[in-house]
C-alpha positions as CSV (number, residue, x, y, z in Angstrom):
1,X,0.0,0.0,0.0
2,X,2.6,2.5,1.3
3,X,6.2,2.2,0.4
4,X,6.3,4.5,3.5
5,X,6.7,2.1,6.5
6,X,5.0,4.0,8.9
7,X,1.7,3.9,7.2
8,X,-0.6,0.7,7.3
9,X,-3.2,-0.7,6.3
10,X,-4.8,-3.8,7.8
11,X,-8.3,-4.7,7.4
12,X,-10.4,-5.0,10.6
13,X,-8.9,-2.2,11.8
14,X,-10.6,1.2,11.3
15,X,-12.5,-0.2,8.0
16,X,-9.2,-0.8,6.5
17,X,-8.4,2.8,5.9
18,X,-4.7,4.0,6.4
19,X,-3.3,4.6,9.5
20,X,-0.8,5.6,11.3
21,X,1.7,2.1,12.2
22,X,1.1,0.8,15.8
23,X,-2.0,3.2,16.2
24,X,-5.3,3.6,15.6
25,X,-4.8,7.4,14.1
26,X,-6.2,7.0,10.6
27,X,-4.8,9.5,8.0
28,X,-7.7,11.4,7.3
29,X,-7.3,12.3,11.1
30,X,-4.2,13.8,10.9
31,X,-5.5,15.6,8.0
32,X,-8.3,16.9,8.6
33,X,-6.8,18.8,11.9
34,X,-4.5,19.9,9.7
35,X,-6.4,20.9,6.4
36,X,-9.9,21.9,8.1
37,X,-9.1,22.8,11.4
38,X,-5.4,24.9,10.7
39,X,-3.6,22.4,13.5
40,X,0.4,22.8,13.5
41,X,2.4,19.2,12.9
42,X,3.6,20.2,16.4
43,X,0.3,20.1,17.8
44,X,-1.2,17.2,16.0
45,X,1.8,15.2,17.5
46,X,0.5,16.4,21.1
47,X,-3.0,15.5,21.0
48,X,-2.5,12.2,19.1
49,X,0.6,11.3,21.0
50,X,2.7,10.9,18.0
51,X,5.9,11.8,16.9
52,X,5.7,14.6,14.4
53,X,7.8,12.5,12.0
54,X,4.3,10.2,11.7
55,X,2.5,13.4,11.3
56,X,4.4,14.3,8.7
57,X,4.6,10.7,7.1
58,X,0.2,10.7,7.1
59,X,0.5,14.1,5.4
60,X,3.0,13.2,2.8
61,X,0.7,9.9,2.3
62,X,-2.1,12.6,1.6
63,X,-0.6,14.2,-1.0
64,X,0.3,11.0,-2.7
65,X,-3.3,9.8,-1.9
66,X,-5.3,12.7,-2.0
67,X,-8.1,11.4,-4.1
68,X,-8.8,8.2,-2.0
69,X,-8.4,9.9,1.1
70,X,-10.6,13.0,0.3
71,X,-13.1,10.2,-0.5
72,X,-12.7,8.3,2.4
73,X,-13.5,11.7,4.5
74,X,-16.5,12.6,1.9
75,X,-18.2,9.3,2.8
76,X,-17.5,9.5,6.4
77,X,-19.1,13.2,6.5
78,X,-22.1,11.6,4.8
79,X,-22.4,8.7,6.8
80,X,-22.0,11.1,10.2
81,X,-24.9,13.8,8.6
82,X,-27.2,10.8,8.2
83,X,-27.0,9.5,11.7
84,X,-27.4,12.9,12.9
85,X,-30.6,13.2,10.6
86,X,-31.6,10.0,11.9
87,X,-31.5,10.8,15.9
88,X,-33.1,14.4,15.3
89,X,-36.2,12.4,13.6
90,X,-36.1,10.0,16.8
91,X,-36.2,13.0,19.0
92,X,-38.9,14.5,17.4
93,X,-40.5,11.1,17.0
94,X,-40.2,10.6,20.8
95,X,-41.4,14.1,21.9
96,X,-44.7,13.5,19.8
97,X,-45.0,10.4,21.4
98,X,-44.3,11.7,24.6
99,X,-46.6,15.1,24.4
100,X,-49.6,13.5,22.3
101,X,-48.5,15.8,19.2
């Protein structure tokens, strides 16, 4: 997958999408804190434990994978919207159930 050592892939674990070696930090996780939300290499390292040297190797897997990562992300977006969709029609569901309306 990654001539990179220090990015796997191993199905079963996180759906088989890249990752960081000997962590369950997938590489659209390092970049989206770095893309979307303007997080430093220094602290992505901090809040994922990491050294930034695997930071760096997830974002340099990124640009070689952008298109399969960017999907990987667009589907996962979806996926999160849905279920979102989903509990605020339960809630309302529940509160008509609940109040008679």
């Amino acid at each position: 997958m990654s001539a990179n050592p220090e990015i796997v892939s191993t199905p079963g674990v996180n759906s088989g999408k890249p990752r960081i070696a000997g962590t369950r930090v997938r590489v659209q996780d390092v970049v989206y804190y770095s893309e979307r939300a303007g997080w430093s290499v220094e602290k992505i390292s901090e809040a994922f434990n990491l050294r930034p040297e695997q930071v760096q190797a997830a974002l340099a897997y990124y640009a070689q994978h952008k298109a399969e990562i960017d999907q990987d992300m667009s589907q996962d977006e979806t996926f999160a919207r849905q279920v979102a969709g989903q509990s605020a029609a339960a809630k309302r569901r529940l509160k008509a159930r609940l109040t008679g309306r």
